[in-house]
C-alpha positions as CSV (number, residue, x, y, z in Angstrom):
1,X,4.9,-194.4,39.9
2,X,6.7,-197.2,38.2
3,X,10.7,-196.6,37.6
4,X,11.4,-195.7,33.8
5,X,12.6,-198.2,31.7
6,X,16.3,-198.3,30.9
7,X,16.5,-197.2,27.5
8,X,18.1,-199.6,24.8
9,X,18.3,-199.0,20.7
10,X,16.1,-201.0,18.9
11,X,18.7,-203.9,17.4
12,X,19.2,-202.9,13.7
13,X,20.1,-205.4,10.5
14,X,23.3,-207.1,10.0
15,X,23.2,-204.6,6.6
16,X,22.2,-201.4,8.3
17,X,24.9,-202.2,10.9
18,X,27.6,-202.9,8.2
19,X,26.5,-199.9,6.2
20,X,27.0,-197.5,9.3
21,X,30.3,-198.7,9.9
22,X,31.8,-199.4,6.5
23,X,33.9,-195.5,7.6
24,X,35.5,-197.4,10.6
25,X,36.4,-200.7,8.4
26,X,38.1,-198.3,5.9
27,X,39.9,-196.8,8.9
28,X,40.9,-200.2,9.6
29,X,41.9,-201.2,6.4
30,X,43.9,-197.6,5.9
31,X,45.7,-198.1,9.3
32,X,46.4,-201.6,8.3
33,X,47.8,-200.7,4.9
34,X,49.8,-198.0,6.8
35,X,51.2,-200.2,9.2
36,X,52.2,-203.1,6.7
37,X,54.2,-200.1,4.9
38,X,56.0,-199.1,8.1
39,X,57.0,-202.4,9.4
40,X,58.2,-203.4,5.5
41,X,60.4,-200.2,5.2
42,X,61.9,-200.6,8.9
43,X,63.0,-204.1,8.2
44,X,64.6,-202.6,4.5
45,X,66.7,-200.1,7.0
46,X,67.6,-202.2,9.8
47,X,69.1,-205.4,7.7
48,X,69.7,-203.4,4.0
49,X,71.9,-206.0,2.9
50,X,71.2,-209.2,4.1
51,X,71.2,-212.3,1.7
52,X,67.5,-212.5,0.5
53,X,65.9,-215.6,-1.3
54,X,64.5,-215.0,-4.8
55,X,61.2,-215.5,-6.1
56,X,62.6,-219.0,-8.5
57,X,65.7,-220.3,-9.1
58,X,68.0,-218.0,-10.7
59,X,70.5,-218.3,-13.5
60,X,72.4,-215.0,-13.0
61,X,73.8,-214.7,-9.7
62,X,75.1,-210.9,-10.2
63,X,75.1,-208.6,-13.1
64,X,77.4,-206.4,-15.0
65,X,75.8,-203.7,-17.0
66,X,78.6,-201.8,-19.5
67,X,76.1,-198.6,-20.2
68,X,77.6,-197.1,-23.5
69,X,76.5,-193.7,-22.4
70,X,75.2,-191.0,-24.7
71,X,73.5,-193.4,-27.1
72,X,75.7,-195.3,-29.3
73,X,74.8,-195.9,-33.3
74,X,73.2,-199.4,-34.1
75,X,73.3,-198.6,-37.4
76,X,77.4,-198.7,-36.9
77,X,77.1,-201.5,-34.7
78,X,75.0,-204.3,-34.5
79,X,72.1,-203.8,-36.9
80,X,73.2,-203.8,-40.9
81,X,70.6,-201.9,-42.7
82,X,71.1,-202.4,-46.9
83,X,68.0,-200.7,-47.7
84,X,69.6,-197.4,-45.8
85,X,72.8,-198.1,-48.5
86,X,70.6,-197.9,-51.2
87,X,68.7,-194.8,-50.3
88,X,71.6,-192.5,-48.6
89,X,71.4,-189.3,-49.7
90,X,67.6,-189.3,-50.3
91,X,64.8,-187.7,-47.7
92,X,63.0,-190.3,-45.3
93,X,60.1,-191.9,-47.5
94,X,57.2,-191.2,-46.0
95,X,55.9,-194.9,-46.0
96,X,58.9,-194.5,-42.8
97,X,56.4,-192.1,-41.1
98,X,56.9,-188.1,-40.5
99,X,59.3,-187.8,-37.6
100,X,59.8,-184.0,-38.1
101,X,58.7,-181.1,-40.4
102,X,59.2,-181.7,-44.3
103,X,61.9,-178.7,-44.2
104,X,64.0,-181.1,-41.6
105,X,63.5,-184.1,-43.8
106,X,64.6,-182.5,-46.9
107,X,67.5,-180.9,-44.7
108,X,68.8,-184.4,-43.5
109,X,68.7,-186.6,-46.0
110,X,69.5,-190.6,-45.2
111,X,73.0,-191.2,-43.9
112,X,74.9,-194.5,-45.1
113,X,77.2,-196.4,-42.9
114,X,80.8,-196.5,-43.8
115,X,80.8,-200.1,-41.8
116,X,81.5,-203.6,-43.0
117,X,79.1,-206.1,-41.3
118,X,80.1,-210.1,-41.1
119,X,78.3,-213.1,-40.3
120,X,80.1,-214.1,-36.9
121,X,81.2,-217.3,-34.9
122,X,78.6,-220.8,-35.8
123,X,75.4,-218.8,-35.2
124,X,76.4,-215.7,-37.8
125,X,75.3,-212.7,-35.7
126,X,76.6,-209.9,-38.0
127,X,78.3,-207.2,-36.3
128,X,80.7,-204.4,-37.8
129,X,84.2,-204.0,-38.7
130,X,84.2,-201.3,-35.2
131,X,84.1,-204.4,-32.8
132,X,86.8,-206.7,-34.5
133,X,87.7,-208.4,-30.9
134,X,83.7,-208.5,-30.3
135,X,83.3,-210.3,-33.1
136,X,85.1,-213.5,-32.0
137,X,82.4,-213.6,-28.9
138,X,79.0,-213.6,-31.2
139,X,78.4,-217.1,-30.1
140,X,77.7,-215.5,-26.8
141,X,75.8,-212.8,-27.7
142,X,71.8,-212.1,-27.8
143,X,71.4,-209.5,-29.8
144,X,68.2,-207.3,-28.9
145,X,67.5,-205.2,-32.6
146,X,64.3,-203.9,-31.5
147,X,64.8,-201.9,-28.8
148,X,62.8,-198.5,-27.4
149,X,62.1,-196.0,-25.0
150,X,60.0,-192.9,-24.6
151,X,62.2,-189.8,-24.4
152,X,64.7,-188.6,-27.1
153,X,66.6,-186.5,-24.3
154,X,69.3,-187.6,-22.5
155,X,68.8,-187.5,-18.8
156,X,65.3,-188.1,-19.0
157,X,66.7,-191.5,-21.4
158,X,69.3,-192.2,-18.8
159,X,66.9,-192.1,-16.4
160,X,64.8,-194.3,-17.7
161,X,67.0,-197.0,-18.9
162,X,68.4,-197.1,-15.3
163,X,64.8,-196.4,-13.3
164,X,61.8,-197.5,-15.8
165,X,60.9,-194.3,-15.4
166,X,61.8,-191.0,-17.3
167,X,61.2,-188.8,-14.4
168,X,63.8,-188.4,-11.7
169,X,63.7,-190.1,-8.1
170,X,63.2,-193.7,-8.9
171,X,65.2,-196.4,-7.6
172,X,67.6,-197.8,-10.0
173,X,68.0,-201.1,-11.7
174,X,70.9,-201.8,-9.0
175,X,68.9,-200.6,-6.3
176,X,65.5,-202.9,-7.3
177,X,68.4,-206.2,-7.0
178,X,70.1,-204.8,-4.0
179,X,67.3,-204.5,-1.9
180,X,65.2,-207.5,-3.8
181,X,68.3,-210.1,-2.9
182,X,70.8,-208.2,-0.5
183,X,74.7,-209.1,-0.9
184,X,76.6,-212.0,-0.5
185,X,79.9,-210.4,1.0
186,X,78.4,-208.0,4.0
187,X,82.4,-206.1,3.6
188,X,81.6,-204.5,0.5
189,X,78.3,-202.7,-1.0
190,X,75.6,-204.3,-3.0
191,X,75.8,-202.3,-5.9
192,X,78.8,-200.4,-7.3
193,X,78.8,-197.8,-10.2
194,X,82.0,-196.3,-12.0
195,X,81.5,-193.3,-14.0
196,X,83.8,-193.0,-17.0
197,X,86.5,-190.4,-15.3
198,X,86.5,-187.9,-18.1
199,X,83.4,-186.7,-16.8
200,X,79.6,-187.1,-14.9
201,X,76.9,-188.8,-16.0
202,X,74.0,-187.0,-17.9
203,X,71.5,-186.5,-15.5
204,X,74.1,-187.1,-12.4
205,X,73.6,-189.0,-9.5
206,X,69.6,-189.9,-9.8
207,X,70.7,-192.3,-12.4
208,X,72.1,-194.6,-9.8
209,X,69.8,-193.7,-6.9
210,X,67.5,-195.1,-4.4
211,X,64.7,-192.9,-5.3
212,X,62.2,-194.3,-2.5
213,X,64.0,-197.1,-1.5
214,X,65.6,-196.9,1.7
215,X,69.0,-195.2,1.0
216,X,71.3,-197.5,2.0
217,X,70.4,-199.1,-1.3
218,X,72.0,-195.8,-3.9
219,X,74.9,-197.2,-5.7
220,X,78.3,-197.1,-4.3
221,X,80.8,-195.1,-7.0
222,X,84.1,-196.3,-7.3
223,X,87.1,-194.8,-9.7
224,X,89.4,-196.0,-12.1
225,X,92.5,-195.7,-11.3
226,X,94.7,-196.4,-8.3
227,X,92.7,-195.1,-5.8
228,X,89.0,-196.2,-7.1
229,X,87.7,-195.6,-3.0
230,X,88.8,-192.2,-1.9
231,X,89.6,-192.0,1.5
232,X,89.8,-195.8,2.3
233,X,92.4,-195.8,4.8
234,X,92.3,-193.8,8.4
235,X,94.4,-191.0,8.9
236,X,98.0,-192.3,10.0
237,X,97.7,-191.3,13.4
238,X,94.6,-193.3,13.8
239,X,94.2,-196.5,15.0
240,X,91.2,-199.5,13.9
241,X,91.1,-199.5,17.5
242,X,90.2,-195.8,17.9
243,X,87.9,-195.5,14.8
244,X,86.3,-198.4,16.1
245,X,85.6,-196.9,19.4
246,X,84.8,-193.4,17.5
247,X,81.7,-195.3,15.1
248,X,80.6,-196.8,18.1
249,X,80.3,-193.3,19.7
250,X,78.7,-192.1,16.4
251,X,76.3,-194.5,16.5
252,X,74.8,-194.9,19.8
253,X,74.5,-190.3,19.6
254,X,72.8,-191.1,16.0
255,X,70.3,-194.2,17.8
256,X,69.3,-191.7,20.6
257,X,68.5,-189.2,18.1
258,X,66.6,-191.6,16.0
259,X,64.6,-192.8,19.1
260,X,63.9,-189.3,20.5
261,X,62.6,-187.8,16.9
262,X,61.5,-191.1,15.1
263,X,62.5,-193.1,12.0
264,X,65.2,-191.3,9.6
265,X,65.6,-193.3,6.3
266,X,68.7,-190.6,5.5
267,X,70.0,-191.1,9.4
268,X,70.2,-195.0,8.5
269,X,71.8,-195.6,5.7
270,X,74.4,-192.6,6.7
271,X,75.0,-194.9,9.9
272,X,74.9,-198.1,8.3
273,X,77.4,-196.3,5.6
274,X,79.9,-195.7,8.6
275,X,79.5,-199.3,9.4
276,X,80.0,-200.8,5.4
277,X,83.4,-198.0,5.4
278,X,85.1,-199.7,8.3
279,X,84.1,-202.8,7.1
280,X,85.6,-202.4,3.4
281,X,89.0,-201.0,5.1
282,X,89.9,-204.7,5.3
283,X,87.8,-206.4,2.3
284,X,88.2,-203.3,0.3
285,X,91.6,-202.9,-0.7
286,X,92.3,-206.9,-2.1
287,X,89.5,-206.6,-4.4
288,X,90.6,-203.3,-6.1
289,X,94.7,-204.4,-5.6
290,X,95.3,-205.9,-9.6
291,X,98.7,-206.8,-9.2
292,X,98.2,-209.7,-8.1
293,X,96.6,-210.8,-11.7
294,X,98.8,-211.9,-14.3
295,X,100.4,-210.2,-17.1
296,X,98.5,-212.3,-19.4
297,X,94.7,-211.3,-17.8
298,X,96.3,-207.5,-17.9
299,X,96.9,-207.4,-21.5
300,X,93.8,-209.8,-22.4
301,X,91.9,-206.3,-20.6
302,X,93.8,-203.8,-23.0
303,X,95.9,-202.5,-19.9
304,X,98.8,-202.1,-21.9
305,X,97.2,-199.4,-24.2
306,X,96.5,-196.1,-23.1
307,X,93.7,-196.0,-25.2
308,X,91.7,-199.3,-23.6
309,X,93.8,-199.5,-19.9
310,X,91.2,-197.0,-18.2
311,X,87.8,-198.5,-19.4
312,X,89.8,-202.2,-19.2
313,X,90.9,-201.4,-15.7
314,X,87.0,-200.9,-14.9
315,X,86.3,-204.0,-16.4
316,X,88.7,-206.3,-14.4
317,X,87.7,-204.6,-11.2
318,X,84.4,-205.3,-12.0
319,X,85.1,-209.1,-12.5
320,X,87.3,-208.9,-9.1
321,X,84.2,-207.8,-7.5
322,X,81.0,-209.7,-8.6
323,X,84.1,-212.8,-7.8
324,X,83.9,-211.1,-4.0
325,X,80.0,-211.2,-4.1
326,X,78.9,-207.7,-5.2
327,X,75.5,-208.1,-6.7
328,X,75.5,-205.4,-9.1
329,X,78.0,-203.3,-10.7
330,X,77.1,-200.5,-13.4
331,X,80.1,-199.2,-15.8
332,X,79.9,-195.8,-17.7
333,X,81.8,-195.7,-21.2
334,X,81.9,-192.0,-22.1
335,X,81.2,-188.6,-20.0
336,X,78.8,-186.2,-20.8
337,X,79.8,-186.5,-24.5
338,X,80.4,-189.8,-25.2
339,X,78.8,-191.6,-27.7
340,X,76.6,-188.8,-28.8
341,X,77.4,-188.6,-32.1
342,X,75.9,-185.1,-33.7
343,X,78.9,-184.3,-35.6
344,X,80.6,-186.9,-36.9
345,X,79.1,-190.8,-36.0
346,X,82.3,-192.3,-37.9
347,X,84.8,-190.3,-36.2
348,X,83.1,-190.5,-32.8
349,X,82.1,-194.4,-32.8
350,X,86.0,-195.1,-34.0
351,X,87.2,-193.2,-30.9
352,X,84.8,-194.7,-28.5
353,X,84.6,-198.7,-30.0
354,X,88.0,-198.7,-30.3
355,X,88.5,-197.6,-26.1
356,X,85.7,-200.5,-25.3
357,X,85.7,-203.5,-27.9
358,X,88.8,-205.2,-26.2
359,X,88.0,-204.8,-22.6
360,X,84.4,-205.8,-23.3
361,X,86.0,-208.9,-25.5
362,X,88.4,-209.5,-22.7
363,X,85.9,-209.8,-20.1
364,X,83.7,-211.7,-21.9
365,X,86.8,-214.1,-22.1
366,X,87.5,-214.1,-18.5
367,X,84.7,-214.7,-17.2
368,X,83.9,-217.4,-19.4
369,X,87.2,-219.4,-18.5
370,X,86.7,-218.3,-15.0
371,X,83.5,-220.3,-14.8
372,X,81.8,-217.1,-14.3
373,X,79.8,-215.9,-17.0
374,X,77.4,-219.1,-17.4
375,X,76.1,-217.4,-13.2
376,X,77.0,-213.3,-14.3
377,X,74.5,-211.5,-16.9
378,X,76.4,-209.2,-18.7
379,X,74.3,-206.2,-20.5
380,X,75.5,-203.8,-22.9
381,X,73.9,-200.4,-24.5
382,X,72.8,-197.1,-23.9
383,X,70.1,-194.6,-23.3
384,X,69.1,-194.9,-27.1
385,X,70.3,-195.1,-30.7
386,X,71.1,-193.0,-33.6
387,X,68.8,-191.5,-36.5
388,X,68.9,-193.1,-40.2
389,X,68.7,-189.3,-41.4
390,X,72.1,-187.1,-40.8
391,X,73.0,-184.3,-39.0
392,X,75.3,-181.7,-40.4
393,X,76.4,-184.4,-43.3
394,X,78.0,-186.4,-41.0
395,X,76.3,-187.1,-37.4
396,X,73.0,-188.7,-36.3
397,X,71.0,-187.7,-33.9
398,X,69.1,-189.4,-30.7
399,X,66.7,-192.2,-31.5
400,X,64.7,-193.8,-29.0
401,X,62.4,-194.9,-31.4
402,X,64.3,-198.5,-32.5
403,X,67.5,-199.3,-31.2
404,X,70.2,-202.5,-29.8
405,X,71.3,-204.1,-26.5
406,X,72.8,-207.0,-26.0
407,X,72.8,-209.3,-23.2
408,X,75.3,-212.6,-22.3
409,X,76.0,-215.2,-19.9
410,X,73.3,-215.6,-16.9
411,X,71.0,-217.5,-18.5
412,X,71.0,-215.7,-21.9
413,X,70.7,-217.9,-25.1
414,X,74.1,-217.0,-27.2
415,X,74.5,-216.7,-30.7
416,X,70.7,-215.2,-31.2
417,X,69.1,-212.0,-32.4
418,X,65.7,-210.9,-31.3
419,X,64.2,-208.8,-33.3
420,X,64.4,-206.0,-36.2
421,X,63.6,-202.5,-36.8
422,X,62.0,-201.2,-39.9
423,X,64.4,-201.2,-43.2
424,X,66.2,-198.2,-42.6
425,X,66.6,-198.9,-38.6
426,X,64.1,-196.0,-37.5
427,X,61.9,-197.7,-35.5
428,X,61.2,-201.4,-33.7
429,X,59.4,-202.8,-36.4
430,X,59.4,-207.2,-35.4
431,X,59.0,-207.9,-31.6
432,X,59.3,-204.7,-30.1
433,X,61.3,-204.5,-26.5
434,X,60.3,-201.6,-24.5
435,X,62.4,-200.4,-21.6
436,X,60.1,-201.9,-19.4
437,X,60.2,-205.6,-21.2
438,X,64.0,-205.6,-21.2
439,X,63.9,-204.6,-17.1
440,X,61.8,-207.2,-16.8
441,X,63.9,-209.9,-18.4
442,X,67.3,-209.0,-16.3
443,X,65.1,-209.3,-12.8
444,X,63.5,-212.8,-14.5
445,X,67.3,-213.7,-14.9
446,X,68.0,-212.7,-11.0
447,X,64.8,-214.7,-10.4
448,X,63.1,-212.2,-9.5
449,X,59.2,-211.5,-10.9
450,X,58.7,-208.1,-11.8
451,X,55.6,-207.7,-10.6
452,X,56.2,-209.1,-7.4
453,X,59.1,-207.1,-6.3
454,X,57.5,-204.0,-4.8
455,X,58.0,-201.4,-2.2
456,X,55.0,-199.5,-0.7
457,X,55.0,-195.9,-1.0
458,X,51.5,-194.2,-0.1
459,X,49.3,-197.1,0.0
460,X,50.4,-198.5,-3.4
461,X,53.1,-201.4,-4.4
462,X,55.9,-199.5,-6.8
463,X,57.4,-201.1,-8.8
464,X,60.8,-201.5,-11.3
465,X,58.4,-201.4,-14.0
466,X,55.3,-199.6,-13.3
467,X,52.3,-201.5,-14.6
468,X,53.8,-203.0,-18.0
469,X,56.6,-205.3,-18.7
470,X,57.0,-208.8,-20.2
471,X,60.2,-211.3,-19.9
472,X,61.3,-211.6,-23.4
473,X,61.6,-215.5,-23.1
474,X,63.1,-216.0,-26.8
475,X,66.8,-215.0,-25.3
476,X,66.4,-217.3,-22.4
477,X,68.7,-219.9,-22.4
């Protein structure tokens, strides 16, 4: 009887053999995807701050964002409305669209501005009688009318004008340029924020988070003051020597733990937090000492009025910073009140322009004779505006629907105005700039491309500004 004949599978089509194993190829692809995602994220955590190249050559080197929290009026501001002059005390028409019920409307009748707007400087940006000093820097200015956003509630506003998004747990604008271009002074943090002292921030600390991004990249908070780090110095009857020797104990306990359980995003940036603390004791302390500036710069910062010397203070520190190669630095105007103007716009706005308007004017001043401001985009605004219609005779309420920024230095075009909204300053009516648009432009002005700077989180590229977003090029210098 003749052996049997080894047995051997009849040899199948280059489709057939594709089709049965298009499951492993997504396998392949999937672990792939997964892999690419790992190795991206470790490199993020092991060298968080690191110089980084950008995508083109960029005009702002750093910015400085003044966030005028709790939504100030640009109907008191920057954006003169004469048809809302003529019409005060009359309902919304309804050619303005229905933005409540008819009993509201009839309730709240059109508010006029008590305000004064002038043509300023060669280009004639008008701007009102609340920002006198302002005035004098309109040349400077682009002025962004058209302005809106998609919640009319403050933290989810706040979070949005700082994350793109209105939910919490998205990384921040300083975050997205932190980890996009890392630092140029390794002794002090990427990305600083100083909350107005009188109070938090609406919303609190997810406004200046990481939100995905590893955390090393949350924003740093520093105070006004004379202590703006808390606990900067060791204790008296430590040494450098010892704390030294105490990190490096620290450290090599937190490595073993990381290599015995795996990767910790929280475990690395609170190690590499240890490391940037010791490192600021020495850096630290000469960029937030001011007496070594003049008593000319002091007073040109409103630091010899107790109503502008804590939000000027801010403003110089800010400036000795982004000089020492801090990449981003956030400043709060206001607490949880602060520009929210429900009772009484006039008596609020008069309160809070006159704290801000010479620091602002100041800075813009400084960094201009400094050399500074031509390589430091400076942005200014809120989480939204203010209604045409009053409240209680006398406030406005929130109004993401059309509202002002402004933006200088950095590759900005001065002395221009983009934009309009409708005749009574409701809503973005000429070249509308969503949230997303104006992120876009500050990370074009970093060099950055918005749709290129991405972080994977499961098996999709995030991003600053989600899926939309658009540089608005008529500001660009």
């Amino acid at each position: 009887m003749r052996p049997r004949e080894p047995h051997f599978p009849r040899a199948t089509s280059r489709r057939a053999f594709l089709q049965n194993a298009g499951g492993g190829f997504g396998a392949l692809a999937l672990s792939w995807l997964l892999e690419q995602e790992r190795a991206r994220a470790e490199v993020a955590s092991s060298q968080p701050h690191a110089p980084k190249p950008p995508h083109f050559p960029a005009k702002a080197q750093r910015v400085i964002y003044l966030f005028m929290h709790g939504g100030p009026s640009h109907l008191e501001t920057f954006d003169p409305k004469s048809e809302l002059q003529r019409l005060a005390g009359q309902p919304l028409p309804a050619s303005f669209g229905q933005v409540a019920t008819r009993r509201q409307v009839a309730r709240n009748p059109l508010l006029a501005t008590k305000r004064t707007f002038r043509k300023c400087g060669e280009s004639g940006v008008e701007i009102s009688d609340f920002l006198p000093r302002l005035r004098t820097c309109a040349d400077d200015l682009a002025v962004i009318r058209s302005c809106w956003a998609d919640s009319v509630n403050h933290p989810q506003a706040v979070y949005q004008m700082n994350t793109g998004s209105i939910l919490m747990g998205k990384p921040s604008l300083g975050s997205w340029a932190s980890y996009g271009l890392g630092t140029e002074n390794q002794d002090l943090p990427a990305f600083v924020v100083m909350p107005d002292p009188g109070g938090g921030i609406k919303g609190g600390p997810p406004a200046y988070g990481a939100g995905f991004l590893p955390a090393s990249y949350q924003g740093t908070v520093m105070r006004g003051g004379a202590s703006p780090i808390i606990d900067l110095s060791p204790p008296d009857d430590t040494t450098l020597q010892e704390q030294r020797g105490m990190l490096d104990l620290i450290g090599r306990m937190n490595a073993r733990h990381r290599d015995r359980h795996g990767d910790d995003d929280e475990l690395a940036a609170r190690i590499q937090s240890y490391e940037l603390a010791y490192r600021m004791q020495s850096a630290a302390p000469e960029a937030v000492e001011l007496a070594d500036e003049s008593a000319e710069t002091k007073t040109l910062y409103g630091l010899d009025d107790r109503r502008t010397a804590d939000f000027g203070t801010r403003c110089l520190l800010a400036r000795r910073l982004v000089e020492r190669g801090v990449r981003f630095v956030q400043l709060y105007s206001g607490d949880v009140g602060g520009w929210d103007a429900h009772d009484d716009v006039e008596a609020n706005h008069a309160t809070m322009c006159a704290r801000t308007d010479r620091p602002i004017a100041g800075f813009l001043v400084d960094l201009k004779r400094r050399g500074l401001l031509d390589s430091t985009l400076v942005i200014w605004g809120g989480e939204f505006g203010r209604m045409p219609m009053s409240e209680g005779g006398k406030g406005r309420d929130h109004n993401p629907h059309g509202f002002t920024c402004w933006l200088a230095g950095g590759g900005v075009k001065g002395g221009v105005v983009h934009g309009a909204t409708d005749d009574v300053g409701l809503r973005a009516a000429v070249d509308p700039v969503h949230v997303h648009d104006l992120h876009a432009t500050i990370l074009h002005l970093m060099g950055l491309d918005h749709t290129q700077l991405t972080f994977p989180l499961n098996g999709r590229e995030e991003r600053l500004t989600d899926t939309a977003g658009r540089v608005v090029r008529s500001i660009l210098a």
